[in-house]
VEXDREN-566253 format. One line per field, with one value per residue (C-alpha): x, y, z; residue in one letter; residue number from 0. Coordinates in Angstrom, 1 decimal, padded with zeros to 4 digits. Example, Ala and Ser with C-alpha at 12.3 -4.5 7.8 and 13.67 -1.06 7.14 Angstrom:
BEGIN
u: 012.3/013.7
v: -004.5/-001.1
w: 007.8/007.1
code: A/S
pos: 0/1
END
This chain:
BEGIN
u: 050.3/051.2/054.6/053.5/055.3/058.3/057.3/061.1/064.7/063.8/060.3/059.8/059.2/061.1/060.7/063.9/064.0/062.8/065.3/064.0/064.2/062.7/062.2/062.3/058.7/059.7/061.4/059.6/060.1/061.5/064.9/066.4/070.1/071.9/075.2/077.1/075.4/075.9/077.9/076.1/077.2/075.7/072.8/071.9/071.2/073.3/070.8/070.2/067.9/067.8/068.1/067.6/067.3/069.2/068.6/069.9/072.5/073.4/077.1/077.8/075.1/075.1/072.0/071.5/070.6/068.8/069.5/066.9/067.0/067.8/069.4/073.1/074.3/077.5/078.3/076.8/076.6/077.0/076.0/076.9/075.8/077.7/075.6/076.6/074.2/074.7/078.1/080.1/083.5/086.6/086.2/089.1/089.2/091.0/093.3/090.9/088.0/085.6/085.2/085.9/082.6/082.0/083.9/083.0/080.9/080.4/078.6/077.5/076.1/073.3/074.8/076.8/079.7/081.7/082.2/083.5/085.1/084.9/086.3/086.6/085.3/089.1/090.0/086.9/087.8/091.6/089.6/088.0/091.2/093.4/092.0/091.0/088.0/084.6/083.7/087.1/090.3/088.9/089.5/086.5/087.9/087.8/083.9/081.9/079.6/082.1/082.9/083.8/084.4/087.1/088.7/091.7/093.9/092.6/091.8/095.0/093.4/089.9/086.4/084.2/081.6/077.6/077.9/081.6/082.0/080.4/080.7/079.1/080.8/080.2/081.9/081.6/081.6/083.2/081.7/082.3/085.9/085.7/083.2/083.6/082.1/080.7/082.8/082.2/079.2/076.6/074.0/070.8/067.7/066.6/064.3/064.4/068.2/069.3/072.6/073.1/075.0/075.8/077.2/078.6/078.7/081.7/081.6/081.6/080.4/082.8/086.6/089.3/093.3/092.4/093.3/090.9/088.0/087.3/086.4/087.3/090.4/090.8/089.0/088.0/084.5/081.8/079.1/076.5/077.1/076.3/073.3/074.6/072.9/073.7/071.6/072.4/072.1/072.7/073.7/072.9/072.7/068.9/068.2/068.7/066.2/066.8/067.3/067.5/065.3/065.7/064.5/067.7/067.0/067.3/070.9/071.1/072.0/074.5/072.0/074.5/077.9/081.0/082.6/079.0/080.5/083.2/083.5/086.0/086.3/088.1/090.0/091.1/094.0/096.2/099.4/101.0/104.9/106.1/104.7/108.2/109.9/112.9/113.0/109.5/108.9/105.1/103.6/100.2/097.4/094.6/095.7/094.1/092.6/094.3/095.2/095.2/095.9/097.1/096.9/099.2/098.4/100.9/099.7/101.8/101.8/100.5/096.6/096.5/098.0/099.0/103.1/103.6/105.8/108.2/108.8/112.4/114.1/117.2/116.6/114.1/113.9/110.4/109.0/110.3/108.9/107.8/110.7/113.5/113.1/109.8/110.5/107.7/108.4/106.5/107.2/110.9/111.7/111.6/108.9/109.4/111.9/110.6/112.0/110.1/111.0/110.5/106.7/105.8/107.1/105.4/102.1/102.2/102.5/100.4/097.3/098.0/098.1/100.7/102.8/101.4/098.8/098.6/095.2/091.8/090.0/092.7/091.9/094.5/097.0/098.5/097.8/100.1/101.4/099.2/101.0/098.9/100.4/098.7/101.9/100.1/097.9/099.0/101.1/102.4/103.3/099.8/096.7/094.8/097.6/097.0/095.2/093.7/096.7/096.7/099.4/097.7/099.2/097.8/097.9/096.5/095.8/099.7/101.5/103.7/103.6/105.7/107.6/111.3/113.8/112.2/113.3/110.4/110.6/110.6/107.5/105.4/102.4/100.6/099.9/096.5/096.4/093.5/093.5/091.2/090.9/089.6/088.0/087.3/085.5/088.0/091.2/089.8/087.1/089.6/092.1/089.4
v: -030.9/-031.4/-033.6/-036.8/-037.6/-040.3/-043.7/-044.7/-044.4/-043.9/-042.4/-038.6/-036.3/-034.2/-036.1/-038.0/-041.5/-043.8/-045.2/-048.4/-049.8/-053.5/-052.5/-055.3/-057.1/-060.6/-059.9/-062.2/-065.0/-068.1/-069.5/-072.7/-071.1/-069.2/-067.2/-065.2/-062.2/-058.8/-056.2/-053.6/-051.0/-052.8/-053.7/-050.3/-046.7/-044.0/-041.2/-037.1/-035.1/-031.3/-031.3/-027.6/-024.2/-021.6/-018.0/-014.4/-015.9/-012.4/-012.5/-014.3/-016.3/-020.0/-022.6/-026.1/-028.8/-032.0/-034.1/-036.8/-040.1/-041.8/-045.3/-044.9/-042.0/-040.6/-037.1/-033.7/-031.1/-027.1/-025.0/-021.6/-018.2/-014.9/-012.2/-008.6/-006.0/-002.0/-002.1/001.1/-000.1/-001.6/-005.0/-007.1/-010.6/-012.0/-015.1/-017.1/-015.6/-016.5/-019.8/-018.0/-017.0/-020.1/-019.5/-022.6/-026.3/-029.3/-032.3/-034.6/-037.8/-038.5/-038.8/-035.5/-036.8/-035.0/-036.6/-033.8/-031.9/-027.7/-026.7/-023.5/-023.1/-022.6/-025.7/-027.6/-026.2/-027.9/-030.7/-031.1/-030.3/-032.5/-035.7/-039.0/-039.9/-040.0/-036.8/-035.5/-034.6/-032.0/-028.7/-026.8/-023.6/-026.4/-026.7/-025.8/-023.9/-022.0/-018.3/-015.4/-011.5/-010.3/-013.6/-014.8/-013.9/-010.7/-009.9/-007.5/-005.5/-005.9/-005.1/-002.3/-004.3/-004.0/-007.2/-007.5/-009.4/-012.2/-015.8/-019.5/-022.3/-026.4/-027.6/-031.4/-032.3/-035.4/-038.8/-041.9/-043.1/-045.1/-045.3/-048.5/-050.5/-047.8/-048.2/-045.5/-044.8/-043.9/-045.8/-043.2/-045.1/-044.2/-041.3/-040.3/-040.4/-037.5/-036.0/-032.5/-030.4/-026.5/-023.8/-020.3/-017.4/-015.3/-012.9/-009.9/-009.2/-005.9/-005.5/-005.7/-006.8/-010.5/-013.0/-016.2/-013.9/-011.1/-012.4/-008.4/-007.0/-004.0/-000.9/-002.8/-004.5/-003.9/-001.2/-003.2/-006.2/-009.3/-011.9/-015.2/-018.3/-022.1/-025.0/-028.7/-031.5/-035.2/-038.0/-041.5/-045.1/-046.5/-049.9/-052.2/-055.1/-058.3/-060.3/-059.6/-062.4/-062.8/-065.6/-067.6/-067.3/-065.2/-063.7/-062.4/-058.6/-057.2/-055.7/-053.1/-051.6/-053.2/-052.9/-050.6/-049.3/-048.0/-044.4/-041.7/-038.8/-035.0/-033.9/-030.4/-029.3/-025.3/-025.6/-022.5/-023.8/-022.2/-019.2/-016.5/-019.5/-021.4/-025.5/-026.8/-030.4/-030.2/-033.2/-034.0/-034.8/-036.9/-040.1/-043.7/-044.3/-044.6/-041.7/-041.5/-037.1/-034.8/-031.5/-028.3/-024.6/-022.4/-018.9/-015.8/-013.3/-010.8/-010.8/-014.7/-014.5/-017.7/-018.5/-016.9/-018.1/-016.8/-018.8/-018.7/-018.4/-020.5/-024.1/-025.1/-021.1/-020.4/-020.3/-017.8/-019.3/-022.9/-025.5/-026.4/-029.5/-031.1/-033.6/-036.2/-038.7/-041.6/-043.1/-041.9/-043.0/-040.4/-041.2/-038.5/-035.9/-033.6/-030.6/-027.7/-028.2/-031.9/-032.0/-029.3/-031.1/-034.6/-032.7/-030.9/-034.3/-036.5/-033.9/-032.5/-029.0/-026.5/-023.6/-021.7/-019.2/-016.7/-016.5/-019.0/-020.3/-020.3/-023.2/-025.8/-024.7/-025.7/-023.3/-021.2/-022.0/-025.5/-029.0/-032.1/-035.0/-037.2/-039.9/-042.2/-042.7/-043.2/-045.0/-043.6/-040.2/-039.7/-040.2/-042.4/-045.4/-045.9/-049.0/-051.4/-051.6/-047.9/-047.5/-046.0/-045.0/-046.8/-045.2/-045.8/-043.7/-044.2/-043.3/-040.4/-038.3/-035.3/-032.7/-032.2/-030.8/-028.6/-024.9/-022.3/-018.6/-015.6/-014.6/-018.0/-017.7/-021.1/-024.7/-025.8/-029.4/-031.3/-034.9/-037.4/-040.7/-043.8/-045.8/-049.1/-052.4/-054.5/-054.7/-056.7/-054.6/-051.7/-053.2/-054.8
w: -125.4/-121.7/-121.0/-119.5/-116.6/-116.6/-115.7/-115.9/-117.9/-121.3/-120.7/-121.9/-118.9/-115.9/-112.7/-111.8/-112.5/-110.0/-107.4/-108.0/-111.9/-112.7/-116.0/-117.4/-117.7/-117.4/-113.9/-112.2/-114.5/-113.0/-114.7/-115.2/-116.4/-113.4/-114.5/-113.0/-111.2/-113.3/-112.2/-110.2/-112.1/-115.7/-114.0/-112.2/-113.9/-113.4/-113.0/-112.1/-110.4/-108.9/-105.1/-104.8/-106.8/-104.1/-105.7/-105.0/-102.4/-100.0/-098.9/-095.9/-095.6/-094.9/-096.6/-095.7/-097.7/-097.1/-099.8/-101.2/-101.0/-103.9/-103.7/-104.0/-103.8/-106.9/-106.1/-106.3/-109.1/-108.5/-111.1/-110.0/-111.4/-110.6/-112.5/-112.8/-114.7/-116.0/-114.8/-115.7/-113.6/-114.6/-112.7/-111.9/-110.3/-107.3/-107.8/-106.0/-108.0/-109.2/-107.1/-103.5/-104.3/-102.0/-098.7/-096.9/-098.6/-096.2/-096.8/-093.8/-093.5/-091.5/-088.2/-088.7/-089.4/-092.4/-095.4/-096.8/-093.8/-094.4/-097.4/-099.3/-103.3/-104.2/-102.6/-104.4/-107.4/-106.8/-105.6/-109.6/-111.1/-109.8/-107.7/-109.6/-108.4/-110.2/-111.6/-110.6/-112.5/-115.2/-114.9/-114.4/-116.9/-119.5/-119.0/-122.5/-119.9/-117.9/-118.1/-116.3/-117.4/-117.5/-118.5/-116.8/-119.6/-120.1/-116.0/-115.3/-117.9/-116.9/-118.1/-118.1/-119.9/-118.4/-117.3/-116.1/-113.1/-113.9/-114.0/-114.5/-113.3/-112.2/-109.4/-108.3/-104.6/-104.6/-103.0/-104.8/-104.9/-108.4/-110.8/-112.8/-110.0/-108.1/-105.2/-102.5/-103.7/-100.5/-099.4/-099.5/-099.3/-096.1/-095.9/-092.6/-092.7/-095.0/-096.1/-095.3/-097.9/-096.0/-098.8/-097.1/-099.5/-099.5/-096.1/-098.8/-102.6/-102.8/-103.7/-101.3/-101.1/-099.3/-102.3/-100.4/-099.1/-102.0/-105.0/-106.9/-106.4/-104.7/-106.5/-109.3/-108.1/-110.4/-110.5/-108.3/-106.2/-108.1/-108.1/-106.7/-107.3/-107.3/-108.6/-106.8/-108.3/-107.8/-109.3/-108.2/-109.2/-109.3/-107.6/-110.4/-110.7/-109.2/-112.1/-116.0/-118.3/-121.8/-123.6/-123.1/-119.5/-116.2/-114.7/-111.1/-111.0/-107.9/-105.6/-103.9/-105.0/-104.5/-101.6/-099.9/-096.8/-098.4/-097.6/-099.6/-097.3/-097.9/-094.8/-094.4/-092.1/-091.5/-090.6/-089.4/-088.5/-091.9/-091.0/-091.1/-093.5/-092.3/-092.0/-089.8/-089.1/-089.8/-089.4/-090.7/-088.2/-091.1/-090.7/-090.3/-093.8/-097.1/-098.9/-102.4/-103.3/-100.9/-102.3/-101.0/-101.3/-099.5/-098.5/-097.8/-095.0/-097.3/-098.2/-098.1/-101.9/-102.9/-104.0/-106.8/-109.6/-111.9/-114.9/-116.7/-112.6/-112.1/-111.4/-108.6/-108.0/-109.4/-106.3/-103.8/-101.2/-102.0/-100.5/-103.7/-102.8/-100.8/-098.2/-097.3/-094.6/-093.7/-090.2/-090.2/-094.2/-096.7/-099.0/-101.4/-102.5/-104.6/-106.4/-107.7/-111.5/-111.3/-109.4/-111.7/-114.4/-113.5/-112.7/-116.1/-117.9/-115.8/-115.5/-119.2/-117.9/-119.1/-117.6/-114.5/-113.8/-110.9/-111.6/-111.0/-114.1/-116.8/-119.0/-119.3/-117.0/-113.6/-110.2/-109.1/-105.2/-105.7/-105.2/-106.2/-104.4/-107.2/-106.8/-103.7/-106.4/-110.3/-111.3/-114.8/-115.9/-118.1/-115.9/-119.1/-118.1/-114.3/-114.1/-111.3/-109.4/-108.3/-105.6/-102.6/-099.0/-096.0/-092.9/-089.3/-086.1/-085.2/-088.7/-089.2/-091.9/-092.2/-094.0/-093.4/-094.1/-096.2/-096.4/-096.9/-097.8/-095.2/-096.8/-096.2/-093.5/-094.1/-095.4/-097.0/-096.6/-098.5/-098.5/-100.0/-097.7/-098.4/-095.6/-097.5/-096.1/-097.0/-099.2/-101.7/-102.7/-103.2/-105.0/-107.4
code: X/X/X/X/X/X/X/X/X/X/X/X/X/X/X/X/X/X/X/X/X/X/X/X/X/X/X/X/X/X/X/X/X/X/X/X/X/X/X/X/X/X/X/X/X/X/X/X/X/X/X/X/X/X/X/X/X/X/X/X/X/X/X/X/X/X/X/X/X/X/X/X/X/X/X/X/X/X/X/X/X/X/X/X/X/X/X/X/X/X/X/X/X/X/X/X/X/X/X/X/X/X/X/X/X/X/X/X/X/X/X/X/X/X/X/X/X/X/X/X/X/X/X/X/X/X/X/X/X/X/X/X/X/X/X/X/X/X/X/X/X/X/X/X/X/X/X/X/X/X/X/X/X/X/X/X/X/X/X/X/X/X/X/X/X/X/X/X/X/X/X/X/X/X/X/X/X/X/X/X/X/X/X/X/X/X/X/X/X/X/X/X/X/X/X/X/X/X/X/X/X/X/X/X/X/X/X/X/X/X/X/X/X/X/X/X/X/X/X/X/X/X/X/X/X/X/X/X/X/X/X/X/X/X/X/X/X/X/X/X/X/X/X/X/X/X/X/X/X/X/X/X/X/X/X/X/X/X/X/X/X/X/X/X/X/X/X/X/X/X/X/X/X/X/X/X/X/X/X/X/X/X/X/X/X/X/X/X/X/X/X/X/X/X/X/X/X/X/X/X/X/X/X/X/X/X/X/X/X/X/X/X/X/X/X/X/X/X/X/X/X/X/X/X/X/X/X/X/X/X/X/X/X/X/X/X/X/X/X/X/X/X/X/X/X/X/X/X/X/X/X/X/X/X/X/X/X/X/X/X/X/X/X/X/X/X/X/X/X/X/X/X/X/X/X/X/X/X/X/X/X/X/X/X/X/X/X/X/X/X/X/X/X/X/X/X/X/X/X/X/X/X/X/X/X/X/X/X/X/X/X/X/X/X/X/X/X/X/X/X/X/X/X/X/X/X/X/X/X/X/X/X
pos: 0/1/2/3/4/5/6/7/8/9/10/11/12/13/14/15/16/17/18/19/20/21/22/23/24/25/26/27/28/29/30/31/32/33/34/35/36/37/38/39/40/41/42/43/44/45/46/47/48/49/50/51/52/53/54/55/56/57/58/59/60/61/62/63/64/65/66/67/68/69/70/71/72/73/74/75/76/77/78/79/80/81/82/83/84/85/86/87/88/89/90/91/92/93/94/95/96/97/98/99/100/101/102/103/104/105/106/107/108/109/110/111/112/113/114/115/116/117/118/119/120/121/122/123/124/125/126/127/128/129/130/131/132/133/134/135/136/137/138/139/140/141/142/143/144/145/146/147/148/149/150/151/152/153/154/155/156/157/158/159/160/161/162/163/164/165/166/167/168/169/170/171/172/173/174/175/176/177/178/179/180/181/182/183/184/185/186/187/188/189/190/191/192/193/194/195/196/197/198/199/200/201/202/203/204/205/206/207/208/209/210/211/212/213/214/215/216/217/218/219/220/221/222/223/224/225/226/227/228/229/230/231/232/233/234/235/236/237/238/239/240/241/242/243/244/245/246/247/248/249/250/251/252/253/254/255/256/257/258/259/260/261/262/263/264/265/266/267/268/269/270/271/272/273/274/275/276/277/278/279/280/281/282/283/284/285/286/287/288/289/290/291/292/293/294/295/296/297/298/299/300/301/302/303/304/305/306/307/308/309/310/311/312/313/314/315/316/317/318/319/320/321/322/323/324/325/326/327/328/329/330/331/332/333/334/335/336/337/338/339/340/341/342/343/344/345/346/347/348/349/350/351/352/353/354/355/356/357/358/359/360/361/362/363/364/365/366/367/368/369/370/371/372/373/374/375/376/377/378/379/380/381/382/383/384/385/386/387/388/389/390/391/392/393/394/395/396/397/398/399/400/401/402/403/404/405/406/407/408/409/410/411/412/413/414/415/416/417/418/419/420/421/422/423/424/425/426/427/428/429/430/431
END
C-alpha cells in the first residue's frame, strides 16, 4: 500500500512538515480568557527535512547550496560518507582526517553576507566539540553513527581491510545561538531570498605529509580513491498557529523567536606573528559583537601538523611549542592567564573529555594543539551548571583583544582563530 503523503506533524509520510502548523481545529475560535502568550518555542515545531543529496563528490570540487525556505531556520545537518572498496593497502589517517575531507564550508545569507565565514571540516569538527550553542558541544567521535577504518586508536597501525579508508560522520553547521527560546534562529520564509550553503572537497583524495590538506598519510592511502558523499539536512522551527483553544478557552502563541534579528556568526582569522616562536603581540582583528568561544589551533612549520603533546612532561611543558602560560588582554587589562596544565585541566572537566589525542575522531578525548576559550561563556567547571546568566565578552569596532606576553616555540608557524559572535537585538533578549 502506497504511503500517503503528510498533511502535518504526526501524519505518516516523507515530505517535511509544513512551515506553517495551525493544527489545531478550533484556531479560529474566538475567546473570552486571554493569558499570557506561549513561548515560541512550545508553541512552534521543531522540524527536519533534506535540502540536498550531493553524491560521488571528486576532490577539489566546490557545490553550492540553496537552501529552502522553511520558517525559522535551527541549523544544518552533514551526513558525510567516505567509502573505500577492494582495498589491498595498509591505509593510515592524517591527524585532521577524516573531517579535512571538507577543506573549506561557508554558509551565507541572502545578501552574501557570511554567517559562517570560510571554515575548514577540522575546524567544524572543533566547532561541534567544543562551542555551546544549539546542536553544539558533542563530540562527533561520540556519535552511535560515526566510524572510520582504521580507527583512531588503532590508525598507527593501520588497516588493510577491503574497505579501509573509510568513514561516516555528522557534522552540525552551527546557526542558532540558544535553543530554549530559539534565539538566533533565522528568519527563512522568503522564497526568493535563499541561504547559500558552499562545501569544497579536499584539493586531493591520495596520501601525502600535509596534516590539514591530506586526509591519508603519506604511503598509506588506500587501494582506490574513495566515494565521497554528503547528505544536508535542516532543521527548522514551523510557524506555530496564532492561538491554541481548548475548551477552557484560547491563549495567544509567540509568533517569532525571541529576540528575531539576533544573528550568531563564526569568524575565522590566520595569524602568522608566531611564526619562528618567540613573544608576538597578536592582536585579534573579529571584534564588534559579543563573543561567547574562541577556539585556538596552533600549526607548525612542518606539514601544518598540529602541537603535539607529550603527556607525563614537567609542569606546563606538554606542549613544546604552545605558550606555558597564555596571555589574553582586553583593552590593556589582562583578562586571562592561562597555563597549559590548568586550561587543559578546566577544559577536561568542563567538556567531560579525557587526556589528549594527536589524532581526529578519538571518542571522549580532548585535541591535541586545540584551545577552547569556553570561559567568556560558562560559568562553572561542568558545562550541565551554566545557567541563564552566562558571562559573555562584549566588544565593539574599537576593542582590543590581544595576546601577550606569551612565549611560543621555535617550531610554531601559525594561529587558527575561530570565534563564535553574537550580534543580538538587544540585551534583554540575550540575557533572557
Amino acid at each position: 500500500m502506497a504511503t500517503p503523503s503528510s498533511s502535518g506533524i504526526g501524519a505518516p509520510g516523507t515530505a517535511p512538515a509544513p512551515a506553517n502548523l495551525s493544527r489545531s481545529p478550533m484556531a479560529s475560535t474566538p475567546s473570552q480568557q486571554q493569558a499570557q502568550a506561549i513561548p515560541f518555542t512550545r508553541g512552534s515545531t521543531l522540524a527536519t527535512m533534506k535540502d540536498a543529496t550531493l553524491s560521488s563528490l571528486a576532490a577539489g570540487s566546490t557545490t553550492q547550496v540553496q537552501l529552502q525556505t522553511n520558517a525559522f531556520l535551527e541549523s544544518l545537518i552533514l551526513d558525510v560518507s567516505v567509502v573505500t572498496a577492494s582495498n589491498s593497502a595498509t591505509v593510515k589517517w592524517q591527524n585532521d582526517a577524516p573531517f579535512n575531507i571538507i577543506a573549506q564550508i561557508k554558509l551565507d545569507d541572502p545578501a552574501g553576507q557570511s554567517i559562517v565565514a570560510p571554515i575548514t571540516g577540522f575546524q567544524l569538527y572543533t566547532l561541534n566539540k567544543y562551542l555551546l550553542d544549539t546542536d553544539m558541544n558533542f563530540d562527533p567521535a561520540r556519535d552511535a553513527g560515526f566510524s572510520m577504518l582504521p580507527t583512531a586508536a588503532n590508525n598507527s597501525s593501520g588497516s588493510s581491510a577491503g574497505t579501509a579508508g573509510s568513514a561516516y560522520f555528522r557534522l552540525v553547521v552551527p546557526v542558532e545561538h540558544r535553543r530554549r527560546d530559539a534565539l538566533g534562529a533565522l528568519n527563512n520564509s522568503a522564497a526568493n531570498q535563499r541561504y547559500l550553503l558552499t562545501i569544497t572537497t579536499a584539493a586531493s583524495y591520495a596520501a601525502g605529509a600535509d596534516t590539514a590538506n591530506n586526509v591519508y598519510l603519506t604511503s598509506s592511502g588506500p587501494t582506490t580513491a574513495p566515494t565521497v558523499s554528503i547528505n544536508i539536512y535542516q532543521q527548522y522551527w514551523t510557524a506555530p498557529p496564532a492561538v491554541i483553544t481548548t475548551s477552557s478557552g484560547s491563549t495567544q502563541v509567540q509568533a517569532t523567536p525571541t529576540g528575531l534579528g539576533t544573528v550568531a556568526f563564526v569568524r575565522y582569522e590566520r595569524h602568522n606573528e608566531v611564526s619562528g616562536g618567540g613573544q608576538p603581540q597578536i592582536q585579534l582583528n573579529n571584534v564588534g559583537d559579543y563573543i561567547s568561544n574562541i577556539v585556538w589551533t596552533l600549526r607548525l612549520a612542518t606539514n601544518n601538523a598540529r602541537d603535539a603533546y607529550t603527556a607525563g612532561s614537567a609542569a606546563n611543558s606538554g606542549y613544546a611549542n604552545w605558550p606555558a602560560e597564555f596571555d589574553f588582554w582586553e583593552n590593556d587589562f589582562q583578562v586571562h592567564a592561562l597555563s597549559q596544565d590548568d586550561w587543559i585541566r578546566w577544559m577536561s572537566r568542563f567538556y567531560n573529555l579525557t587526556s589528549l589525542s594527536a589524532q581526529a575522531g578519538n571518542p571522549g578525548t580532548l585535541d591535541a594543539g586545540v584551545f577552547a576559550q569556553y570561559q567568556l561563556s560558562g560559568l562553572f567547571d561542568d558545562n550541565v551548571n551554566f545557567g541563564p546568566a552566562n558571562q559573555y565578552l562584549p566588544t565593539d569596532a574599537t576593542t582590543k583583544l590581544q595576546v601577550r606576553g606569551s612565549t611560543f616555540g621555535s617550531s610554531s608557524s601559525y594561529l587558527e582563530v575561530v570565534t563564535r559572535m553574537i550580534r543580538p537585538v538587544s540585551g534583554a533578549a540575550l540575557f533572557a
